[in-house]
Backbone and ligand atoms as CSV (ligand in chain L), in Angstrom:
chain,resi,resn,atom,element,x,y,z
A,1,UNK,N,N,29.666,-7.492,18.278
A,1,UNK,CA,C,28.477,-7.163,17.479
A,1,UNK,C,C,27.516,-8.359,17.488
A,2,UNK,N,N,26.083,-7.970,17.438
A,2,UNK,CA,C,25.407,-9.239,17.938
A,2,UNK,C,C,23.861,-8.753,16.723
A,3,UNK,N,N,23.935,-9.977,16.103
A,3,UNK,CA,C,22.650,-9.688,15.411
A,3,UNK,C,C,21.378,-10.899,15.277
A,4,UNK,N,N,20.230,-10.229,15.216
A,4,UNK,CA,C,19.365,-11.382,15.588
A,4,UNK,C,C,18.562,-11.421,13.723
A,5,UNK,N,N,18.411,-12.790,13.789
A,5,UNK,CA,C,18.003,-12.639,11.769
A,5,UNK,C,C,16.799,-13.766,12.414
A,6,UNK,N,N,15.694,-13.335,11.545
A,6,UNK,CA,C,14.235,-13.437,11.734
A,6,UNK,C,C,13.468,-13.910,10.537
A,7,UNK,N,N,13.021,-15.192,10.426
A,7,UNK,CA,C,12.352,-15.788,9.394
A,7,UNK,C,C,10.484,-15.803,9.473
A,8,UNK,N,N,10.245,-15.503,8.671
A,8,UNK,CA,C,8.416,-15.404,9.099
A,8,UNK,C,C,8.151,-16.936,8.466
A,9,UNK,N,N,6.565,-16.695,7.974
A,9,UNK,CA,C,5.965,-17.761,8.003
A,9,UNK,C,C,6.334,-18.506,6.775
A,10,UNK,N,N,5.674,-19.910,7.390
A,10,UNK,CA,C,6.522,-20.675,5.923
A,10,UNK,C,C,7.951,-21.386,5.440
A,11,UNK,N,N,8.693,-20.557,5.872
A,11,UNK,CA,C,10.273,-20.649,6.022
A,11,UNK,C,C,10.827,-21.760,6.121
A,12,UNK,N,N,9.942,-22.811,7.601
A,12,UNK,CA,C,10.532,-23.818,7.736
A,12,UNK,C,C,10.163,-25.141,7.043
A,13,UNK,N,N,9.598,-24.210,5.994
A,13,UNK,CA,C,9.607,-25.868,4.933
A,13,UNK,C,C,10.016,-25.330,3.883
A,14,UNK,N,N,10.965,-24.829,4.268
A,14,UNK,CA,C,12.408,-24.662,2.910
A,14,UNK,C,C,12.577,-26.025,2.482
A,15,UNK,N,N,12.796,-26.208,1.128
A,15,UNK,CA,C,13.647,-27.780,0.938
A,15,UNK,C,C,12.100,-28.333,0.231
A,16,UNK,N,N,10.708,-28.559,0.754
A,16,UNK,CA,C,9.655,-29.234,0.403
A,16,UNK,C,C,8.732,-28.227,-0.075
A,17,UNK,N,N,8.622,-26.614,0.004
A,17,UNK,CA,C,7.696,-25.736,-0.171
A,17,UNK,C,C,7.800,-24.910,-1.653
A,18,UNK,N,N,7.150,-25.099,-2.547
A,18,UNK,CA,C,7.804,-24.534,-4.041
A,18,UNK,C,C,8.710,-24.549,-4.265
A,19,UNK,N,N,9.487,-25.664,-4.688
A,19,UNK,CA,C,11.009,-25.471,-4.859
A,19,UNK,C,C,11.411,-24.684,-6.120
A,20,UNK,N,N,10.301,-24.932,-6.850
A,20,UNK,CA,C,10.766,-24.283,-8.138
A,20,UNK,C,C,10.933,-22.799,-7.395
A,21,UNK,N,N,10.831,-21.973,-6.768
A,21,UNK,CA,C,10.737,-20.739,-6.908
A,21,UNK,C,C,11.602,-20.569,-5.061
A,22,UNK,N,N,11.550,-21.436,-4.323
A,22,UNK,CA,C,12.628,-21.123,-2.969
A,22,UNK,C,C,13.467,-21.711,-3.268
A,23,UNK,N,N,14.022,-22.766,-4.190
A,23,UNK,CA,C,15.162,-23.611,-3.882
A,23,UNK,C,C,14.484,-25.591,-3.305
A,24,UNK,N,N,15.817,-25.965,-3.482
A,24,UNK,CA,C,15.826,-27.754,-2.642
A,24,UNK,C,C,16.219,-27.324,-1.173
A,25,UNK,N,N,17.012,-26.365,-0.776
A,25,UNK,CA,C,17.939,-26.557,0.155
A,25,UNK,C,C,16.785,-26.590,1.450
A,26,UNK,N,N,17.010,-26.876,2.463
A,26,UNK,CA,C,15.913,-27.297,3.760
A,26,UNK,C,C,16.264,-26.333,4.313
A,27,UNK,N,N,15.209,-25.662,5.839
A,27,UNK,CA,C,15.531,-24.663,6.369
A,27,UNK,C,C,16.812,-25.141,7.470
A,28,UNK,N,N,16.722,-26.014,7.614
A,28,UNK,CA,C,18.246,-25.961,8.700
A,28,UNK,C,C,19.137,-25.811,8.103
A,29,UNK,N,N,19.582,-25.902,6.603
A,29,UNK,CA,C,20.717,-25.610,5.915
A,29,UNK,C,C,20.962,-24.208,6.116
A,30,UNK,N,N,20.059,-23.432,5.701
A,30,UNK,CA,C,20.139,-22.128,6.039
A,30,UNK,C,C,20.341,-21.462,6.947
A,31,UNK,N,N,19.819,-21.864,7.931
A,31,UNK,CA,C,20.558,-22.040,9.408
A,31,UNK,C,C,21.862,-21.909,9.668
A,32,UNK,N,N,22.147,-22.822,9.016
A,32,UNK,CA,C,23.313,-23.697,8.790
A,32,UNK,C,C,24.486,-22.162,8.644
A,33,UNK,N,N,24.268,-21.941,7.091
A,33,UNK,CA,C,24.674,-20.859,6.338
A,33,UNK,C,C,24.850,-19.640,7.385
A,34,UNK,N,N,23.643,-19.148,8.086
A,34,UNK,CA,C,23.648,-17.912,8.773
A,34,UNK,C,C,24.711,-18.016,9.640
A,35,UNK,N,N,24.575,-19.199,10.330
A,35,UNK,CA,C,25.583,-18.787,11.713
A,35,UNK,C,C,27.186,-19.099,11.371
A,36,UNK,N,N,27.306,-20.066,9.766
A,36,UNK,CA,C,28.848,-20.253,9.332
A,36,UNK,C,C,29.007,-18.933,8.841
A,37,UNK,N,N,27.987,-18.098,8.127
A,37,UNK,CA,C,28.647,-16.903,8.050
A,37,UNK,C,C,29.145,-15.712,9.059
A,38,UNK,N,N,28.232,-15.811,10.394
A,38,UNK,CA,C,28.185,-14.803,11.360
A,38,UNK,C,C,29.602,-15.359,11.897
A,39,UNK,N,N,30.062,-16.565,12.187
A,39,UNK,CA,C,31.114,-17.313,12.886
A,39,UNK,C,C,32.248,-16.435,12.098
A,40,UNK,N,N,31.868,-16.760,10.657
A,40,UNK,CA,C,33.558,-16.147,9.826
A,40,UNK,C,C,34.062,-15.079,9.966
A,41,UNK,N,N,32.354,-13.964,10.221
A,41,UNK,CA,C,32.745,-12.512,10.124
A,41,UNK,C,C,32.793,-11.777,12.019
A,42,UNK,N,N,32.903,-13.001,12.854
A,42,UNK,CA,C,33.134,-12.286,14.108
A,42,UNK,C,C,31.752,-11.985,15.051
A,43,UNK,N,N,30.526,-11.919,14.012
A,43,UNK,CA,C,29.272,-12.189,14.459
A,43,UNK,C,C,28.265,-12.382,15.665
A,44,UNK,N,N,28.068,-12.112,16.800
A,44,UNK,CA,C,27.125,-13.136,17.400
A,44,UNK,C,C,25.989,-13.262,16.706
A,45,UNK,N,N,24.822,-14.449,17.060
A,45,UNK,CA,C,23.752,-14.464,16.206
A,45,UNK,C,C,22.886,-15.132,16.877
A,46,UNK,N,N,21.724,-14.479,16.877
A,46,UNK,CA,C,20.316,-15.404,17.191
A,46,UNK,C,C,19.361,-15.988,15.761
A,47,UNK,N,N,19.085,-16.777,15.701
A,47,UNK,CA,C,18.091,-17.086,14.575
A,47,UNK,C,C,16.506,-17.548,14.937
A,48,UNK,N,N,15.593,-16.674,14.774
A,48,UNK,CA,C,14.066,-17.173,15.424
A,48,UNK,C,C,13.465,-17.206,13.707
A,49,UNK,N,N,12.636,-18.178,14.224
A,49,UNK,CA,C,11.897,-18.451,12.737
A,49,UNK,C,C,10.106,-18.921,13.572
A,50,UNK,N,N,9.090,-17.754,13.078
A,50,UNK,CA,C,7.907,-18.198,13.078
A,50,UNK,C,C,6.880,-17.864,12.035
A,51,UNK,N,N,5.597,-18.816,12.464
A,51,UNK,CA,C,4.770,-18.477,11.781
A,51,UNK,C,C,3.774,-17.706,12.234
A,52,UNK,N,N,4.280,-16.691,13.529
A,52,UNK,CA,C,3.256,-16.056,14.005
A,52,UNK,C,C,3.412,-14.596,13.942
A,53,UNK,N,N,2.613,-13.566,13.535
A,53,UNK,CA,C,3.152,-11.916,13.294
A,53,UNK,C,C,3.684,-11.624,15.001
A,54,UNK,N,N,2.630,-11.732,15.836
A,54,UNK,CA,C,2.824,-11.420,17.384
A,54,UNK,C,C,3.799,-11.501,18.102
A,55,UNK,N,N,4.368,-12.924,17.458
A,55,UNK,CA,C,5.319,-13.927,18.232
A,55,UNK,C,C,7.079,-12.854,17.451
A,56,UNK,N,N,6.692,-12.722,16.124
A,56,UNK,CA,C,7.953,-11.874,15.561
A,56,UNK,C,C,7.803,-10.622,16.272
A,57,UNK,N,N,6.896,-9.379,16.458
A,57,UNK,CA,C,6.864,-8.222,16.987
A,57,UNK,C,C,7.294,-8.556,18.277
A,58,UNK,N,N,6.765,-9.643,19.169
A,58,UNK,CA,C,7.550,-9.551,20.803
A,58,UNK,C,C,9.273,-9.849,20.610
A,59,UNK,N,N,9.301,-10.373,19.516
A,59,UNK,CA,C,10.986,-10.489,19.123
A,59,UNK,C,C,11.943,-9.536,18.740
A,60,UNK,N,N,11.194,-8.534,17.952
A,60,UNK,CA,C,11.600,-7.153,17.747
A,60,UNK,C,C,11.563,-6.632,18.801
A,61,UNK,N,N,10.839,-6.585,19.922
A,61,UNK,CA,C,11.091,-5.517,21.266
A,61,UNK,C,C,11.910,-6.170,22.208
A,62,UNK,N,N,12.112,-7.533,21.921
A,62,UNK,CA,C,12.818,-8.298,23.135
A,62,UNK,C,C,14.554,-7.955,22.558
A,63,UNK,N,N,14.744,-7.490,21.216
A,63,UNK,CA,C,16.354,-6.995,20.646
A,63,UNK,C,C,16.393,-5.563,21.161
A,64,UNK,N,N,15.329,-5.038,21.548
A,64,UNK,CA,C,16.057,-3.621,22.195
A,64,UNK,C,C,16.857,-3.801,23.250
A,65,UNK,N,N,17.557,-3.139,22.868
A,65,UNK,CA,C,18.777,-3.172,23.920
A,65,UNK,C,C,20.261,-4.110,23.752
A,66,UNK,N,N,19.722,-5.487,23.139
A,66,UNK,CA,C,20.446,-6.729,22.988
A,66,UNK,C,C,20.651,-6.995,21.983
A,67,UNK,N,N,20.306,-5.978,20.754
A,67,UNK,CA,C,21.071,-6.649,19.533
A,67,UNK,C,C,21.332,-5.594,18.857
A,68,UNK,N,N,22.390,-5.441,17.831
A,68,UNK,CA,C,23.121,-4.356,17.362
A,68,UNK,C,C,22.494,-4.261,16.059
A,69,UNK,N,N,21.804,-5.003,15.191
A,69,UNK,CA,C,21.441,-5.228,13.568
A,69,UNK,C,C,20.596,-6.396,13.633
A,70,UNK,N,N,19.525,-6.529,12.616
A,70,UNK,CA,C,18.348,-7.294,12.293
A,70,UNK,C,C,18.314,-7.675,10.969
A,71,UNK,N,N,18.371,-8.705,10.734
A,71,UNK,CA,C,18.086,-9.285,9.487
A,71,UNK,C,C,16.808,-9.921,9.251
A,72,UNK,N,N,16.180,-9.703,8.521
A,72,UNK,CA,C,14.642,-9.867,8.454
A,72,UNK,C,C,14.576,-10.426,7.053
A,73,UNK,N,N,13.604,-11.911,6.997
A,73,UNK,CA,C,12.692,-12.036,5.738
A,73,UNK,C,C,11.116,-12.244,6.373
A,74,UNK,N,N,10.395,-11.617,6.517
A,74,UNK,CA,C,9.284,-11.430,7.049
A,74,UNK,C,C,8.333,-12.110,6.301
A,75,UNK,N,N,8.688,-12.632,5.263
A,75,UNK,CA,C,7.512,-14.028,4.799
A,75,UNK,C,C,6.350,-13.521,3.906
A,76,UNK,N,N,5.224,-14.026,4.416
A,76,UNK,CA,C,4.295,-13.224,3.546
A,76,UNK,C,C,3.581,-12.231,4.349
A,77,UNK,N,N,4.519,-11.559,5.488
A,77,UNK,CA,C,4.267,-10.566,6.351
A,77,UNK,C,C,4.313,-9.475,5.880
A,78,UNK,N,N,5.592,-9.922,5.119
A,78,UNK,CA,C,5.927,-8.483,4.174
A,78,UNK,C,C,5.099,-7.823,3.631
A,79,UNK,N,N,3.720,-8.576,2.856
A,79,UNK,CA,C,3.315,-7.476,2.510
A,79,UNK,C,C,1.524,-7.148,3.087
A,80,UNK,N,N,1.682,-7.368,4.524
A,80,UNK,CA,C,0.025,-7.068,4.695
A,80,UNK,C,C,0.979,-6.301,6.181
A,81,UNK,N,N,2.150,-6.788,7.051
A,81,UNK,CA,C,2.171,-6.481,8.221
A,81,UNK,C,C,2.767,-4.648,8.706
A,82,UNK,N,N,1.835,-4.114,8.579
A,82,UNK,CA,C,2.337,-2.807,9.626
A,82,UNK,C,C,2.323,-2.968,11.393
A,83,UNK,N,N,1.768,-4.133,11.779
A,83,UNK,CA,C,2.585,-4.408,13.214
A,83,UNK,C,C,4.202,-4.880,13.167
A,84,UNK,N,N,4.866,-5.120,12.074
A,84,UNK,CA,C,6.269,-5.420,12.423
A,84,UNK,C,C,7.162,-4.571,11.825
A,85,UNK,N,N,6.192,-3.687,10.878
A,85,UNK,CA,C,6.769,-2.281,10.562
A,85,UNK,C,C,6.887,-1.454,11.880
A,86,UNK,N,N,6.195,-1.421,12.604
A,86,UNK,CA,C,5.952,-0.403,13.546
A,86,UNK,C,C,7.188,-0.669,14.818
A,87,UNK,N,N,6.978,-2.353,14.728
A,87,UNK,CA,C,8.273,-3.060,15.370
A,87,UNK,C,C,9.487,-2.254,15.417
A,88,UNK,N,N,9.644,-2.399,14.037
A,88,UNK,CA,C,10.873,-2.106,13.484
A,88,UNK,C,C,11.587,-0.519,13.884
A,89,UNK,N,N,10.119,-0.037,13.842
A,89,UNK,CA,C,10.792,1.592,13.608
A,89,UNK,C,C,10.651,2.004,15.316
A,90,UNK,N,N,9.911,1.153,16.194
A,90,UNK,CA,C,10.186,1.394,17.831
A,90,UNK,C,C,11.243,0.942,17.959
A,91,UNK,N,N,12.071,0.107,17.634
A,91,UNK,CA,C,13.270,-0.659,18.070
A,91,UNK,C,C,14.287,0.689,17.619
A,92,UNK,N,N,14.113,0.802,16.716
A,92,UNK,CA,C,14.870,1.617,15.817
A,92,UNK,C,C,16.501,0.734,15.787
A,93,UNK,N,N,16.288,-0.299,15.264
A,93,UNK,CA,C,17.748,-1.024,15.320
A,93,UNK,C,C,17.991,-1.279,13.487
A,94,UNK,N,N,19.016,-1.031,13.657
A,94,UNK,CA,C,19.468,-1.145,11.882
A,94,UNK,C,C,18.998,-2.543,11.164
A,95,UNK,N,N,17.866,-2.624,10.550
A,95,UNK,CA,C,17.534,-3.867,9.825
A,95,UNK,C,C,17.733,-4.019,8.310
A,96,UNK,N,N,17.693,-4.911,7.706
A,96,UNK,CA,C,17.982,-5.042,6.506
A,96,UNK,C,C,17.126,-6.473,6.124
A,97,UNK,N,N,16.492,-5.772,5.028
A,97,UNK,CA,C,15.162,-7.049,4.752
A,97,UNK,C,C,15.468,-7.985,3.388
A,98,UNK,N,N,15.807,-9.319,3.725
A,98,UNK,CA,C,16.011,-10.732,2.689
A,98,UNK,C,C,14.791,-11.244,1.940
A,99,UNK,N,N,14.802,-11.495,0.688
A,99,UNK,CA,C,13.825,-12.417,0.210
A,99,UNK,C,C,14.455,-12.753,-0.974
A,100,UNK,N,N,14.167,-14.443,-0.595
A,100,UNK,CA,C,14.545,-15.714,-1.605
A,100,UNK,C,C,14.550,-15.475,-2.757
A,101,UNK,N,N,13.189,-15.266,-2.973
A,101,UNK,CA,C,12.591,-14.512,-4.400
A,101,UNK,C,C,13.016,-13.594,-4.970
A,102,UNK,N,N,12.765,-13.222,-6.029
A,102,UNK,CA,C,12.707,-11.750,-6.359
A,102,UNK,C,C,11.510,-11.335,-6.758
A,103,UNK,N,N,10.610,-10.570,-5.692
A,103,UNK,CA,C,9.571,-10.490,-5.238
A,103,UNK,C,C,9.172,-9.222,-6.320
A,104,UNK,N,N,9.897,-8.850,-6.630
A,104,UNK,CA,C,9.622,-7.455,-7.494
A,104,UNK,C,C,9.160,-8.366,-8.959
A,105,UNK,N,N,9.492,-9.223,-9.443
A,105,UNK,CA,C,8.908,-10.017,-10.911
A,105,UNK,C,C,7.517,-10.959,-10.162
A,106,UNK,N,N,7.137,-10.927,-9.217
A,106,UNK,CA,C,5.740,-11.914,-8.934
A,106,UNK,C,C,5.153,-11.145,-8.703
A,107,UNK,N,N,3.791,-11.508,-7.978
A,107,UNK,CA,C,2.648,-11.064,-8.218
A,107,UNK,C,C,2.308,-9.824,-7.746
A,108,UNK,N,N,1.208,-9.009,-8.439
A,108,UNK,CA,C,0.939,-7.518,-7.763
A,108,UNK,C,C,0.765,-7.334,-6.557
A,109,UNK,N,N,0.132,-8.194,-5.578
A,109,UNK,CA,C,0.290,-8.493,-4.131
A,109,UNK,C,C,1.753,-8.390,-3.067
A,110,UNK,N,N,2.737,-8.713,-3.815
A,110,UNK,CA,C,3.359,-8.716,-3.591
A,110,UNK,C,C,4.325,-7.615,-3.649
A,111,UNK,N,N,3.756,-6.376,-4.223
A,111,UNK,CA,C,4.527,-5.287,-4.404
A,111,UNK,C,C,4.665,-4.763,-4.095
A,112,UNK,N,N,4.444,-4.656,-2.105
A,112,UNK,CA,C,4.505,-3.581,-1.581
A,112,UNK,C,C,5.370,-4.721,-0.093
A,113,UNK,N,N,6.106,-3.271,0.519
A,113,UNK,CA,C,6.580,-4.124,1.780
A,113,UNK,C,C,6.733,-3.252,2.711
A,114,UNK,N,N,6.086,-3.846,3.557
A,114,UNK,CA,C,5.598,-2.717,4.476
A,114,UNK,C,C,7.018,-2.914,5.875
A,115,UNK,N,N,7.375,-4.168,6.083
A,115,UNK,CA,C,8.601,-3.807,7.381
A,115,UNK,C,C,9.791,-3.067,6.128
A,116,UNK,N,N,9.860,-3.285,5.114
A,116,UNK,CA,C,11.123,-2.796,3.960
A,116,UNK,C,C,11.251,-1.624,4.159
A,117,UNK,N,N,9.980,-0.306,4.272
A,117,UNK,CA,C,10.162,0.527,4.829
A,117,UNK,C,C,10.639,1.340,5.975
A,118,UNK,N,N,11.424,-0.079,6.795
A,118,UNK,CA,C,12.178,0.679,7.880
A,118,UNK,C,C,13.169,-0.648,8.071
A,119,UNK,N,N,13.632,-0.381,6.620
A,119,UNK,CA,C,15.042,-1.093,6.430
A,119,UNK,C,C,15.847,-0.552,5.792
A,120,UNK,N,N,17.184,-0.575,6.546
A,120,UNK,CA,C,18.269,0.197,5.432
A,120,UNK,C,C,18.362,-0.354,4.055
A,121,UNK,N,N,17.942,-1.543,3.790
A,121,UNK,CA,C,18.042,-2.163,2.345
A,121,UNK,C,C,17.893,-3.348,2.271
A,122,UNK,N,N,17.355,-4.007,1.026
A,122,UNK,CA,C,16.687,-5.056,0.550
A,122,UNK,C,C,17.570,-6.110,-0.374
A,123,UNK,N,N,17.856,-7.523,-0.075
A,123,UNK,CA,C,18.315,-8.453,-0.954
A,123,UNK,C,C,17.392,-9.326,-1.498
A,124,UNK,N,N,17.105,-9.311,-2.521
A,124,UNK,CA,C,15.781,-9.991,-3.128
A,124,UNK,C,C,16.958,-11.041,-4.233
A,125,UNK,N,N,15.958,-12.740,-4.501
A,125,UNK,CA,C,16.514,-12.856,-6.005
A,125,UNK,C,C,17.278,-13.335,-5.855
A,126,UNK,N,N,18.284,-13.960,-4.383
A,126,UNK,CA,C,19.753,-14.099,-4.398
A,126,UNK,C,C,19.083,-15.484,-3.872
A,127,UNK,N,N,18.443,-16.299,-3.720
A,127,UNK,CA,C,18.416,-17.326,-2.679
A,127,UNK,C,C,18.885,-17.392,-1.249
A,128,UNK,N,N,19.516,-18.677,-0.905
A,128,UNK,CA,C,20.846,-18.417,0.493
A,128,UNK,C,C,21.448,-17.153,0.421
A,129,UNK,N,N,21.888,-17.235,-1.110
A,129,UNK,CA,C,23.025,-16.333,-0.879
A,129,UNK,C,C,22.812,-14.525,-0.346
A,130,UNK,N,N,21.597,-14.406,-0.545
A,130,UNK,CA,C,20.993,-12.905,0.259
A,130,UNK,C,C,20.975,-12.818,1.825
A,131,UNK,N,N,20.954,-14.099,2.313
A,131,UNK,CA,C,21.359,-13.891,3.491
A,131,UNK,C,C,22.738,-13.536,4.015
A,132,UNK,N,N,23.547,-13.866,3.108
A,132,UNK,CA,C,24.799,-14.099,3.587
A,132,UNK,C,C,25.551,-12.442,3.094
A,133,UNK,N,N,24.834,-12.101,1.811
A,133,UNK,CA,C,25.404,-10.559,1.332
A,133,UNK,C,C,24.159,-9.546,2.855
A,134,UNK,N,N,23.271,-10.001,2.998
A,134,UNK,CA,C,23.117,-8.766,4.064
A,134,UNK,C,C,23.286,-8.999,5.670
A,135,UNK,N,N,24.285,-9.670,5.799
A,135,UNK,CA,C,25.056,-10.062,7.118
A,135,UNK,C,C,25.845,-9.341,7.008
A,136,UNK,N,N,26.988,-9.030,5.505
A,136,UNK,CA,C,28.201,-8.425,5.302
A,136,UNK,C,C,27.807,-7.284,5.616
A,137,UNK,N,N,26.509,-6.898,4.678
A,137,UNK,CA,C,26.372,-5.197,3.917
A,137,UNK,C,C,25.951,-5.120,6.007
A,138,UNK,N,N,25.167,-5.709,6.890
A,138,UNK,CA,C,24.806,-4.712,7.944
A,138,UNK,C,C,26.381,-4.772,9.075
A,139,UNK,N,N,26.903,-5.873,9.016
A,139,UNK,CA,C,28.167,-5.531,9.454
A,139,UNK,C,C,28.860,-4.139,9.221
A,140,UNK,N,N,29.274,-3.938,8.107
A,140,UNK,CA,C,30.196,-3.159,6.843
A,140,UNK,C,C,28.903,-1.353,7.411
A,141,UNK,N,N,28.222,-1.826,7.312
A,141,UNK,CA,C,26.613,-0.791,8.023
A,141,UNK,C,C,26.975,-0.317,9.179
A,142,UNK,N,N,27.008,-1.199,9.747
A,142,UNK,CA,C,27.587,-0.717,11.266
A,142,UNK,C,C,28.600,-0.280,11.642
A,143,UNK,N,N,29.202,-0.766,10.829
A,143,UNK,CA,C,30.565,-0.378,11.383
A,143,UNK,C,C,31.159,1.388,10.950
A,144,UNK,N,N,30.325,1.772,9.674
A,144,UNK,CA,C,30.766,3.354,9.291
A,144,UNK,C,C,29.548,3.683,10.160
A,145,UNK,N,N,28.754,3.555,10.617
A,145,UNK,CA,C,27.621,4.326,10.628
A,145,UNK,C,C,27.553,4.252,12.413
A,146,UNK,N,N,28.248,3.299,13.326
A,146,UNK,CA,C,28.721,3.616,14.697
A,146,UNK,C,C,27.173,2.902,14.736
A,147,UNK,N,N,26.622,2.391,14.639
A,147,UNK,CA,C,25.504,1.617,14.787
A,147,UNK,C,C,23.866,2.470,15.135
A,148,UNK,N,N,24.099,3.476,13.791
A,148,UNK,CA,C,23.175,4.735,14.053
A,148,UNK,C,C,21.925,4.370,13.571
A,149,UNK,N,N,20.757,5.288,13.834
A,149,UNK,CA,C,19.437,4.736,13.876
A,149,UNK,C,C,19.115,4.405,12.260
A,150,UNK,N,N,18.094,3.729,12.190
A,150,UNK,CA,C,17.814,3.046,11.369
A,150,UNK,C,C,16.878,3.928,10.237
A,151,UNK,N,N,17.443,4.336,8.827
A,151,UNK,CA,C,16.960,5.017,7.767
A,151,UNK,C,C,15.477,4.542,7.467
A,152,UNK,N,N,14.944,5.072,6.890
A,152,UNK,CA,C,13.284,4.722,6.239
A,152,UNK,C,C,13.583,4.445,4.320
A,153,UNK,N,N,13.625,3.442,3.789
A,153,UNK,CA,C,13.782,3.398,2.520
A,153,UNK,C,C,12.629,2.654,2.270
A,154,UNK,N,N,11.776,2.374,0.647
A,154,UNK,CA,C,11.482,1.408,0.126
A,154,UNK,C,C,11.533,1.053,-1.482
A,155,UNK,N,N,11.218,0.199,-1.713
A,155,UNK,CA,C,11.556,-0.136,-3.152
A,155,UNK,C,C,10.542,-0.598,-3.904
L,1,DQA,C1,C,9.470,-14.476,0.425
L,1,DQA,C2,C,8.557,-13.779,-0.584
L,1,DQA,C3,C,7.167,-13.572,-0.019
L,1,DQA,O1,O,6.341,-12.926,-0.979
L,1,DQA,C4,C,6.537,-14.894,0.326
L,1,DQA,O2,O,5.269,-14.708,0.915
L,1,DQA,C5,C,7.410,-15.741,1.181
L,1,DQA,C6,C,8.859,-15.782,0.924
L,1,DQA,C7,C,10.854,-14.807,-0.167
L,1,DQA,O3,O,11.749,-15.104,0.616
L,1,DQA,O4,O,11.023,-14.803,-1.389
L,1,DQA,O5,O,6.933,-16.470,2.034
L,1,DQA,O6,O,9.675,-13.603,1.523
């Protein structure tokens, strides 16, 4: 099983970027985290992190074929980008969308998510640790579901 997890913009100044509200921890820790978790649970893993929408959508079409599940925090993509929505739902690969935050208590801008809509489900609120519960939940995903196309939900 091979999954590729995708950080948008911003990301890599985890550790120095609002800590009050992302955390101290730096983005290579997290890093760090993703692939000790993918290692424990049998995993393969790619990790791309940008600050460009274009550069994430050619990343979504470059997993067709080559990756089994998507883990996505799409940044502040989330809530203006229908090019990585659209990504998402051409790939049609089982994704599941992370955020640090809990994006649902901030701002009205923030209340809509447009790739979330073509994600089997959302970890908000958890810090690190949302990365690491939707590694399990798309594993545990895949594995009843034979790695079937990808549901339309949002929240
Ligand atoms: C974020 C929440 C977004 O609203 C914000 O633009 C981010 C990070 C999070 O992980 O909490 O850059 O996705």
């Amino acid at each position: 099983m091979k999954f590729l997890v995708i950080n948008g913009p911003n990301l890599n100044l985890l550790g120095r970027r609002e800590p009050d509200i992302y955390g101290g921890e730096t983005y290579a820790r997290l890093e760090e985290l993703i692939r000790d978790t993918c290692l424990r649970e049998g995993v393969e893993v790619e990790v791309f992190q940008s600050n460009h929408e274009g550069a994430i959508v050619d990343r979504i079409q470059q997993a067709l074929d080559a990756v089994d599940g998507i883990v996505i925090n799409p940044a502040a993509y989330t809530h203006t980008s229908v090019a990585i929505l659209d990504a998402l739902k051409a790939v049609a690969i089982p994704a599941v969308e992370v955020h640090l935050s809990d994006v649902r208590s901030r701002e009205a801008f923030r209340q809509v998510s447009y790739p979330g809509m073509a994600c089997v489900r959302t970890f908000m609120g958890l810090g690190f640790e949302g990365y690491r519960q939707a590694i399990l939940f798309l594993k545990d995903y895949l594995a009843q579901r034979g790695g079937g196309a990808c549901s339309t939900v949002s929240w």
